[in-house]
Each structure stands twice: as structure tokens, then as C-alpha cells.
C-alpha positions as CSV (number, residue, x, y, z in Angstrom):
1,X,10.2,27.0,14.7
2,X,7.7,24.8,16.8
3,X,4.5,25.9,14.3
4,X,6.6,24.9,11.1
5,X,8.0,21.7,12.7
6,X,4.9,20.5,13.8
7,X,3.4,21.2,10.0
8,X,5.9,19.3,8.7
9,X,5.5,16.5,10.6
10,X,2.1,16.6,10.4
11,X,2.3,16.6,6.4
12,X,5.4,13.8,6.9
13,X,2.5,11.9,8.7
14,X,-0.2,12.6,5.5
15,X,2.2,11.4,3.1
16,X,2.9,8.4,4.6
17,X,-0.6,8.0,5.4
18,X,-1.6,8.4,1.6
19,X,1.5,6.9,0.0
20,X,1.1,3.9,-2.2
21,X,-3.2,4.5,-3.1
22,X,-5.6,6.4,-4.7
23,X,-5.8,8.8,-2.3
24,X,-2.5,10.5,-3.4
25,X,-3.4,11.3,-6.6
26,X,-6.8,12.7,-5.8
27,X,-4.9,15.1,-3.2
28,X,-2.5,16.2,-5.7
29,X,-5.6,16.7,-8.4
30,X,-6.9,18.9,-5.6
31,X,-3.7,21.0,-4.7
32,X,-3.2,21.2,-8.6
33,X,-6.8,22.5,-8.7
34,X,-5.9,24.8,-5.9
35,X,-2.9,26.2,-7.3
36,X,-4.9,27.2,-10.9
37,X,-7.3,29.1,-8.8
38,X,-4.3,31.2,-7.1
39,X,-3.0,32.0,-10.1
40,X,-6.5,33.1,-11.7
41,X,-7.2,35.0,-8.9
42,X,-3.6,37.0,-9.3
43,X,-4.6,37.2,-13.1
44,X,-7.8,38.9,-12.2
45,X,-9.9,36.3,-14.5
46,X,-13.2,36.8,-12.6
47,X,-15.2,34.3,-14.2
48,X,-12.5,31.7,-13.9
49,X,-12.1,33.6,-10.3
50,X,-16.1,32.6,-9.1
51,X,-16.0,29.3,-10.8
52,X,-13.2,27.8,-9.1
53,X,-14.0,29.5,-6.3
54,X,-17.1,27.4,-5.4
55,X,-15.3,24.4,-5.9
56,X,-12.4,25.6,-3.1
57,X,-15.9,26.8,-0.7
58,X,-17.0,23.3,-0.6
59,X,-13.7,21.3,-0.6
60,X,-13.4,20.7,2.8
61,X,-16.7,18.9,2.4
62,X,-15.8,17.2,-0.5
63,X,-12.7,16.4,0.6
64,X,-14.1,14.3,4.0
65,X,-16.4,12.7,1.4
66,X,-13.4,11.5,-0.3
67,X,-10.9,10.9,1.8
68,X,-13.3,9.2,4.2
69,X,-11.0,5.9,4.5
70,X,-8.0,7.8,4.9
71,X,-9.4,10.3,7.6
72,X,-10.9,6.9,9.7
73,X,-7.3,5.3,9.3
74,X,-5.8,8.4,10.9
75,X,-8.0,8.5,13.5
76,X,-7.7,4.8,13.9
77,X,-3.5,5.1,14.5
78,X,-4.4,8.5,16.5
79,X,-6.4,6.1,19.3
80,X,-4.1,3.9,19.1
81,X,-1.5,6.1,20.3
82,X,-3.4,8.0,22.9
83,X,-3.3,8.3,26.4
84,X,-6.4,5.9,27.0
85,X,-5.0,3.2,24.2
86,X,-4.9,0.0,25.8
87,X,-1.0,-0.2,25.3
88,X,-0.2,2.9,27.3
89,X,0.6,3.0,30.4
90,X,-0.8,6.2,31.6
91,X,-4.5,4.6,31.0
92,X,-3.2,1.8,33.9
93,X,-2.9,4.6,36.1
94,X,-5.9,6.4,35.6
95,X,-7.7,3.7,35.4
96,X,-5.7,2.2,38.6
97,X,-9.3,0.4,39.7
98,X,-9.5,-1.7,36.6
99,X,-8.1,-5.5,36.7
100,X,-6.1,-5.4,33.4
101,X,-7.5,-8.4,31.2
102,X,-5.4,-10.7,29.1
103,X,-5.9,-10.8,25.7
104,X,-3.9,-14.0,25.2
105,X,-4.8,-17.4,24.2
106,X,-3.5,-20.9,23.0
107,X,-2.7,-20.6,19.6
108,X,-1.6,-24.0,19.2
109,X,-5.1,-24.7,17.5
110,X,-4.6,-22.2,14.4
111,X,-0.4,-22.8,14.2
112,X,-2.1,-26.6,13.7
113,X,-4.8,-25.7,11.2
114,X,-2.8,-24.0,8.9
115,X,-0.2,-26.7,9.1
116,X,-3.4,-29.0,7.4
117,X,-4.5,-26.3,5.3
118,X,-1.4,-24.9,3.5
119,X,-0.4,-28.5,3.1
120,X,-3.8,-29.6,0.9
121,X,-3.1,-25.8,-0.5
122,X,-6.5,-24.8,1.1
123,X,-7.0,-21.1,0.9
124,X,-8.0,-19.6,4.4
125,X,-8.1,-16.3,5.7
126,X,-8.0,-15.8,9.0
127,X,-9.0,-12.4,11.6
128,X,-7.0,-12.6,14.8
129,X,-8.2,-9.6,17.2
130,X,-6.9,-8.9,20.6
131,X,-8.4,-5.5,21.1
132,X,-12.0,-5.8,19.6
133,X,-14.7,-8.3,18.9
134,X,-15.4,-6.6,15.2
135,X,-18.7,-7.0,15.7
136,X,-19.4,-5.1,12.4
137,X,-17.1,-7.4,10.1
138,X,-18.3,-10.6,12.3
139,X,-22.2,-9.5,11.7
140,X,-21.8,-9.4,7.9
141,X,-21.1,-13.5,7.8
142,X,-22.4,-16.4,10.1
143,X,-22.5,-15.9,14.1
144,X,-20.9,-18.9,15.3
145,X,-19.4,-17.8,18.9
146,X,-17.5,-21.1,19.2
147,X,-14.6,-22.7,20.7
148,X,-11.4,-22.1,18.7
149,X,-10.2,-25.8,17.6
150,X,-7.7,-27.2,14.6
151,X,-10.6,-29.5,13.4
152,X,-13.2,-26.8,13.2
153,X,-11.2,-24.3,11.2
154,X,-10.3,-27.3,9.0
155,X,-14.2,-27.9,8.3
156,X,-15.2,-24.0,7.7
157,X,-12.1,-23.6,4.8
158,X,-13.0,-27.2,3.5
159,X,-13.6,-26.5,-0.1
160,X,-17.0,-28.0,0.3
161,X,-18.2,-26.2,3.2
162,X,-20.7,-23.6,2.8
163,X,-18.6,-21.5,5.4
164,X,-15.1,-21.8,3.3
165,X,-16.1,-18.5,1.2
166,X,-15.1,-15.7,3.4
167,X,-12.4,-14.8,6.8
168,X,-12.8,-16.1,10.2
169,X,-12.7,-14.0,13.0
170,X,-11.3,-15.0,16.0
171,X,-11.0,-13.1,19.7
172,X,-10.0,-13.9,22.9
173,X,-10.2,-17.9,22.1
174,X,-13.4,-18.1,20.0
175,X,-14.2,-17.7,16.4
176,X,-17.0,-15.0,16.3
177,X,-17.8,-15.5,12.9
178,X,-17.3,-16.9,9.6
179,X,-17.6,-16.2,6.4
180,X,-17.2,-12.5,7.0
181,X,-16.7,-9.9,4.3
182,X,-13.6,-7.7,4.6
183,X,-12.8,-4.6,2.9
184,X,-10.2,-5.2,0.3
185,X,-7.3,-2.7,-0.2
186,X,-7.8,0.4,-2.8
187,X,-3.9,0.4,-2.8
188,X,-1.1,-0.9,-5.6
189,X,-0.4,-4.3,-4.4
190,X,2.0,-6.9,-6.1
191,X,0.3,-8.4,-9.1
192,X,0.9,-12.4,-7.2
193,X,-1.4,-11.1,-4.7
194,X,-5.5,-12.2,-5.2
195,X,-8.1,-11.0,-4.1
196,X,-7.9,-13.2,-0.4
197,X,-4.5,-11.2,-0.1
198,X,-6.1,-7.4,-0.9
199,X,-8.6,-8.2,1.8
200,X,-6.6,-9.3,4.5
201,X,-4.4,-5.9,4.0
202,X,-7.7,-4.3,3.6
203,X,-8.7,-5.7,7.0
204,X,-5.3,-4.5,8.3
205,X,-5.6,-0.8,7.4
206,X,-8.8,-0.6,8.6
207,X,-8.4,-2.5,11.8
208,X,-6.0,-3.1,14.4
209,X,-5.9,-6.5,13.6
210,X,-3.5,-9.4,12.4
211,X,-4.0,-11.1,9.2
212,X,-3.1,-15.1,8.4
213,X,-3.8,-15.4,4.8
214,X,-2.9,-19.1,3.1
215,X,-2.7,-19.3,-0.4
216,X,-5.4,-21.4,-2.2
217,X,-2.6,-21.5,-5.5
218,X,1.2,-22.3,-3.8
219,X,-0.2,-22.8,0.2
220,X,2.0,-20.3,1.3
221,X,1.2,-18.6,4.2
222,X,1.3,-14.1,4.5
223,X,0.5,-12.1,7.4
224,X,-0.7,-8.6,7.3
225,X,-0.6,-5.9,10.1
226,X,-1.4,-2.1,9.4
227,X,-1.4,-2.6,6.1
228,X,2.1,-4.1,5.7
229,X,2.8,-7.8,5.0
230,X,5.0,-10.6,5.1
231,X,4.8,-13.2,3.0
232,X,5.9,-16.9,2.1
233,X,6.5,-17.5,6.0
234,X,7.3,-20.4,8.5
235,X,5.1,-21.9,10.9
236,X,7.6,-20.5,13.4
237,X,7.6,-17.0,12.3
238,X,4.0,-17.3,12.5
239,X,4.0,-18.7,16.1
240,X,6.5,-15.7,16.7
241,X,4.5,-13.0,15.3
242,X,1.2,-14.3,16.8
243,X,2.8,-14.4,19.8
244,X,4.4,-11.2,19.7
245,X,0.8,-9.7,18.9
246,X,-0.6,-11.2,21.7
247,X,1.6,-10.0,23.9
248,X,0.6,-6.4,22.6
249,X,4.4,-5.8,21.6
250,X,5.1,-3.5,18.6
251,X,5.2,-5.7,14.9
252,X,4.9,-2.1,12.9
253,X,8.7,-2.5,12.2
254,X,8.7,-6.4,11.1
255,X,6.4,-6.3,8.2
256,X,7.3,-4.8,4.6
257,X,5.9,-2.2,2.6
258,X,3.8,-3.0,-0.3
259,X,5.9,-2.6,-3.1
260,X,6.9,-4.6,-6.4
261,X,10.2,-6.1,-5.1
262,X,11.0,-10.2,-4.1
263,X,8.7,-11.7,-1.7
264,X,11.2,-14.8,-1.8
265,X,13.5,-12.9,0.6
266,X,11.6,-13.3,4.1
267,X,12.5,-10.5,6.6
268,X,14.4,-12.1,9.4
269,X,11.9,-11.9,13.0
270,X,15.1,-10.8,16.0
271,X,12.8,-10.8,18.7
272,X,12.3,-14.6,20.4
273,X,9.3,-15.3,22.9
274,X,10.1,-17.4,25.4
275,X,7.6,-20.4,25.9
């Protein structure tokens, strides 16, 4: 009963893991694939029988190849969820010796910014990390290292700045880097959403990042987080969340699926931070 539980959860966890992209399909193109070469195999077509059957020798190969994405985002929620994640507790104990570092910072600076920005309807995209530096996304635009302010995120998304073209990546106070290239999502997403939006969920399925996306067309402002997102938002659901993040409490249960439904209807944040 233990063995078939844990199965099922385990293919529970798959699902969820492939729902919504083209992973899915590919895995049930495979199983459908497998299934045909059962069925030869009982029919005792051997020509069929060898044919098939070097396709199902080298599918676990093939399969890594493919579901490369998928297998790093697994592994990705699998260390987060460890013993030795930074949000358990049992890593504080092992690791008694270790002055725990705060990953918090003023945020006034980027609550302000996108105040200016979604106001002129100034598209930004913005990388807020509290775990990593992201060295590999921040390496693939300009280094910059600098002091998080309102009036320099201003002048990188100014249309006219050679920086605007690209996310910001901000940790622990500083932006890193700009105009950095994110992965954009492989998955269904809404058809309002552009190409800014499919790489800030891309960012937040490959990362354990938080996403500010502003829309260039209606300056709206989404978030993104594990590849969920909430969209058409107030500054003080932003200053929430960001918060919230910060704080290295749980946001998996605020954001919304991808899904064609009504992004008008905001979910409602129940959890207040205090200061």
C-alpha cells in the first residue's frame, strides 16, 4: 500500500509538473508509442517487435534529451524542499555555526519606479532574487553591480536607453545586470500576454525567483512566481507580495494558474505584513 501510494503521488507530482505544456503531449506520444509495442510484442509481429524495440532501448535517453526543462524544474522544486534548502529549519541546525544572512532590502526604490513607469506605460521587466545572484541570466546582458535606485531603473526601461531591451536583475539591494535574456515559457499562456509576459513566467519556472512585469500596451503591472501569475495588480499587493517574498514566506498558493479565464478579477492577498 506504501509502494503504490508513493507511485501515485509521484505520477500526481509528474502531471502537475507537465500540465499546461508541450511536455504533456510528447509523454503521452511516448506511452502511446509504448503501448503499440506491447501489443506487437503479444501479437508476435517480430519485425514490428525489433523496430519498436530499439526505440523503447534508447528512450530513457531520449527521454532526458527531451524532457530536459522539465527534469531541471523538478530538481529545482526537489532542492527547494530539502533538508539543506534555505527555508528549512533542519539546515539551521546543522549548520548551527552559520550567522543566518538576510536577504531583505528596501524596496521602496522599485514600488517607486514602477509607480513612474506603468504611469508613462513603460514596459519593464524586472528579476527580484533572494536566494541567488543568477549569475548565468545576469552574464548574458550588461554587468552593472549598482545601487538599486527609483531614478536608475527609470533610465535603463527609458524607451531611449540602450539598456530598456531586456529584464533587470536585482539581489540583495543591487541590480546585477541589465538587459538580460530570460527564457520565455514553452507553455499555453493567455493570448493578452507578449512576449515580456512569457519570459517573466519563463524566468519563474526556471528559477526561484519573483517576476514584476509592466505592461508596455495598458501599464499594468503582473507578477510571476513558479510559473504562476497575477496580473492587473495594485501597488499594494505588490509591496505585499514583495514583501512576503522577502520574508521567505510561502506565495505558491496566491498566484493563479495559467489558464484562459478573466484576469480582471484580482485574487484577494489575506496575509498583511506589518511595517
Amino acid at each position: 500500500m506504501i509502494d503504490i501510494a508513493l507511485v501515485a503521488g509521484l505520477l500526481y507530482q509528474v502531471y502537475k509538473l507537465l500540465k499546461g505544456s508541450v511536455a504533456i503531449k510528447i509523454f503521452l506520444g511516448f506511452l502511446f508509442l509504448y503501448l503499440i509495442y506491447l501489443l506487437v510484442r503479444a501479437a508476435r509481429m517480430e519485425l514490428l517487435s525489433i523496430i519498436l524495440g530499439q526505440f523503447m532501448g534508447v528512450g530513457v535517453l531520449a527521454a532526458i534529451i527531451i524532457f530536459a526543462p522539465e527534469i531541471r524544474k523538478f530538481l529545482l522544486i526537489l532542492g527547494r524542499s530539502s533538508i539543506f534548502s534555505k527555508d528549512n529549519g533542519w539546515k539551521d541546525i546543522v549548520f548551527f555555526w552559520r550567522k543566518k544572512e538576510n536577504s531583505g532590502f528596501n524596496i521602496i526604490s522599485i514600488i517607486d519606479a514602477a509607480k513612474v513607469l506603468a504611469g508613462s506605460n513603460t514596459g519593464a521587466l524586472i528579476v527580484i532574487s533572494s536566494t541567488v545572484e543568477l549569475k548565468f541570466y545576469a552574464e548574458s546582458g550588461d554587468i552593472l553591480d549598482a545601487e538599486l535606485s527609483k531614478r536608475l531603473l527609470i533610465s535603463i526601461f527609458n524607451k531611449h536607453s540602450p539598456l530598456h531591451d531586456g529584464a533587470v536583475i536585482i539581489h540583495k539591494g543591487k541590480i546585477k545586470a541589465a538587459r538580460c535574456i530570460l527564457p520565455v515559457t514553452e507553455r499555453e499562456v493567455p493570448a493578452q500576454f507578449g512576449l515580456r509576459h512569457r519570459a517573466g513566467i519563463g524566468m519563474s519556472e526556471s528559477t526561484d525567483a519573483l517576476i514584476l512585469i509592466i505592461s508596455e500596451e495598458t501599464g499594468q503591472i503582473s507578477m510571476a512566481k513558479n510559473g504562476k501569475v497575477l496580473h492587473n495588480l495594485s501597488f499594494q499587493e505588490v509591496r505585499e507580495i514583495m514583501n512576503d517574498y522577502l520574508n521567505n514566506k510561502d506565495l505558491y498558493d496566491r498566484f493563479e494558474n495559467l489558464s484562459e479565464h478573466d484576469f480582471a478579477k484580482k485574487k484577494s492577498l489575506t496575509t498583511k505584513v506589518g511595517g
